[in-house]
N, C-alpha and C positions, 0 to 999 in steps of 0.2 A: 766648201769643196770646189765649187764653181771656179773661182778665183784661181785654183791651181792649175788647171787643167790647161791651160795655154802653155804654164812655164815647164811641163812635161812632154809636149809636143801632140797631146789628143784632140782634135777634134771633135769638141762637146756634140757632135751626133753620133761620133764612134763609140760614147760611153756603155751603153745598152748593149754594144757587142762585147767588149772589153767585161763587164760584169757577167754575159753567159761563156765567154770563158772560162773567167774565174770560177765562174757555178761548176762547170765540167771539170774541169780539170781537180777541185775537192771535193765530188762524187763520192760518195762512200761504197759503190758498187767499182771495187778495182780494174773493170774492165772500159770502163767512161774514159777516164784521167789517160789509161794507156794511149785509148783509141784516136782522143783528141790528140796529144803530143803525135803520133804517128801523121794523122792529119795536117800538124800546121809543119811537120819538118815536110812532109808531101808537096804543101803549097811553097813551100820555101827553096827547094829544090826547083818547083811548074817556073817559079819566078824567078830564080836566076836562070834558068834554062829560056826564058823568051828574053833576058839581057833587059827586066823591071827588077831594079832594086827597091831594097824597103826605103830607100832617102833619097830615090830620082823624086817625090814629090815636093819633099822641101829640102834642098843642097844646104842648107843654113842651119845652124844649132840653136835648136830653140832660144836659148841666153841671148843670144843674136838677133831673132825676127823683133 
């Protein structure tokens, strides 16, 4: 799996966040999943509001770098 993880655009330290995600968000306690999704549309909103987009870090499409 290591080997993919470049041609998706992750940064094999982001993985660990990226898998408690994934944990949250198929929660079996229905109010987890809601609360997160609420959460990352929150941060997504904080960051186009301070003019940080999710691909000011890398302008380039992974297939590219």
């Amino acid at each position: 799996m290591a080997n993919t993880v470049p041609v998706i655009g992750i940064d094999p330290a982001e993985l660990a966040w990226i898998r408690m995600l994934v944990r949250l968000l198929r929660h079996p306690d229905p109010v987890v999943p809601e609360l997160t999704r609420q959460a990352l549309r929150y941060l997504e909103a904080a960051a186009s509001r301070s003019g940080v987009s999710p691909s000011s870090r890398d302008a380039a499409p992974a297939i590219q770098r």
